[in-house]
N, C-alpha and C positions, 0 to 999 in steps of 0.2 A: 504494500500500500504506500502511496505517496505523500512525503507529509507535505504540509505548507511550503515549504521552503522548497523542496524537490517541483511541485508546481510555478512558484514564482518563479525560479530559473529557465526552469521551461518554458515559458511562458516569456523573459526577458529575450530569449534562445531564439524564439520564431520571430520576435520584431524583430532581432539584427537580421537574420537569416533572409527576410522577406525583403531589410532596407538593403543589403545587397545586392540581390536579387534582381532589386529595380533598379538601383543602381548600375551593374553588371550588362543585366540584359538590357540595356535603354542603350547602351554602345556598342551591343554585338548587332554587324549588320542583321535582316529578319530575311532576306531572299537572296538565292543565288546574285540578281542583279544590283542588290543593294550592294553585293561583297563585290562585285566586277570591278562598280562606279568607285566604290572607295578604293581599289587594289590601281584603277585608271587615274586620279584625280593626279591633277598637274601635266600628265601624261602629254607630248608632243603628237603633232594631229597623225604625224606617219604611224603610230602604233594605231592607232582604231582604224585610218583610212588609206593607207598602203603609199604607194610611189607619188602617185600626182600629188600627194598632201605636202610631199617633202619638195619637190622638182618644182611644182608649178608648171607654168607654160614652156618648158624648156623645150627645143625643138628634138633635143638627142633622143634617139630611139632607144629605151630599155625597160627590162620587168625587171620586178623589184618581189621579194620574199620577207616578210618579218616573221621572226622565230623568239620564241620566249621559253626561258628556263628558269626553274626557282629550285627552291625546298636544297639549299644546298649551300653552305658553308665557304665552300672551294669558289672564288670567285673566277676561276681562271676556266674550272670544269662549267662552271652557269652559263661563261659567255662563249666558250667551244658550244656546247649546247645547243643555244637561241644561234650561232651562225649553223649548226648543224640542220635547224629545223626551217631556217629560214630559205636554205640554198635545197632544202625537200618541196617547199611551196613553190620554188620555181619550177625544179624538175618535174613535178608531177604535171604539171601546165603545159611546160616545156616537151614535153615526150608525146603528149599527144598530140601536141600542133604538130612536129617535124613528121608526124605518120602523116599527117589529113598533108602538107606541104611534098612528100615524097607520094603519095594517092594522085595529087594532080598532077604531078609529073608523069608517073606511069602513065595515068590516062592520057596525057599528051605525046607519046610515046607509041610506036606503033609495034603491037604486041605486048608491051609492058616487059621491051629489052633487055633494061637492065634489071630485071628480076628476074628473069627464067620462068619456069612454069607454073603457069595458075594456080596448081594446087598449093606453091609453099611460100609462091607472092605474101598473102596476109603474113603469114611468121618472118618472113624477112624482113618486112615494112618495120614491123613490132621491132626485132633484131635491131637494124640501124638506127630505126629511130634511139634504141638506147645505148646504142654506141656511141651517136651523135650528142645526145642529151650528156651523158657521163664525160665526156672528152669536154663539151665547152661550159660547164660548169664549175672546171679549174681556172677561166676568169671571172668568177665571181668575187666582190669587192664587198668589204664590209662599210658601208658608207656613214652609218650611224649609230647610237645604241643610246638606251635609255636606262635606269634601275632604279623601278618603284622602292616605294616604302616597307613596302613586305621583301626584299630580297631579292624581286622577280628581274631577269635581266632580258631586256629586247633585243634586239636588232633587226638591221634594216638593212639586206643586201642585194644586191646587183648586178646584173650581168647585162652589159650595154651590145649595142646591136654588131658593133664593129668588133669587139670581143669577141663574138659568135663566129663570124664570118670567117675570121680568123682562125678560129680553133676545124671549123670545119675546112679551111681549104687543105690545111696540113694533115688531113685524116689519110692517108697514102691509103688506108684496108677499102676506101671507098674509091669507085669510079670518077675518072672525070667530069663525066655528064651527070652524076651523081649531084657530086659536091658543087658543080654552077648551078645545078637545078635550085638548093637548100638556099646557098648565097644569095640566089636570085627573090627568091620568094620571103628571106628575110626580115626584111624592113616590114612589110606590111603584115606579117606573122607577127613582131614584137609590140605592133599596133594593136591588134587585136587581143593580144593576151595581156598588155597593160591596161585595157578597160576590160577584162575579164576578173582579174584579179584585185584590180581597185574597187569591184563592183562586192567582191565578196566581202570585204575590211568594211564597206556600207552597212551590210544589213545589221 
């Protein structure tokens, strides 16, 4: 049985308990987005909106990848990281233009020459395309970086159009008609997949 005393403490026990409480939870965000906006605040407009936010109207043609890493001590591993993940948002991009980029070539191509036979056309397509993807993603530039208040480390990197070209004309394992095909179609490939990619940093 409880005396007086064992109740009154109890009783003092749940007022702290409750004032912290509110106190406490009145500063822990309440929603995912609530914790976004606090983990964003200050935040430079390239992390939420991709390349055009940082560039402007620059006429240079390049995509741009931001990558984020946290939960992690090592500041040196956080910022390999966020460039690691940032130079995957391009490739993933990147790999599938230079298929739909080597598609209209073939079809411009009588027979679809430099592929050989229909049937192993698509896997080759796929094939070079990640030859070509892997090979010029060794110019990618770490052009900027950010690091919120939780730890979390951005970056912002790129791979400019002339960078590409480059990387592709030196590819010797591809044909020559190949590699003008890629160069050729270039610029207007890094057009479209910089409003590709700034579109997704919108929503």
């Amino acid at each position: 049985m409880r005396t007086r005393f064992d109740q009154k403490w109890l009783a003092v026990a749940a007022v702290i308990a409750a004032g912290a409480c509110g106190f406490g939870c009145a500063s822990t965000p309440k929603t995912p987005a609530d914790a976004v906006q606090g983990e964003l605040t200050d935040a430079p407009d390239w992390v939420r909106k991709g390349c055009s936010a940082y560039f402007g109207d620059s006429k240079d043609k390049r995509i741009c990848g931001v990558g984020a890493a946290g939960s992690t001590r090592n500041a040196a591993l956080a910022r390999t990281g966020a460039i690691a993940r940032g130079r995957t948002e391009i490739a993933r991009s990147l790999e599938v233009q230079v298929q739909a980029m080597l598609k209209d070539y073939q079809a411009s191509t009588t027979g679809g020459e430099a592929f050989g036979s229909a049937a192993a056309d698509d896997q080759h397509l796929v094939d070079v395309s990640r030859q070509v993807t892997e090979t010029s993603l060794s110019g990618t530039t770490l052009v900027d970086s950010w690091i919120s208040k939780t730890g979390t480390f951005y970056a912002l990197v790129a791979l400019d159009v002339e960078g590409f070209k480059d990387a592709v004309s030196k590819m010797e394992n591809l044909s020559e008609r190949v590699r003008a095909a890629v160069v050729q179609r270039a610029d207007r490939a890094f057009e479209d997949l910089d409003r590709q990619i700034d579109k997704r940093h919108e929503r």
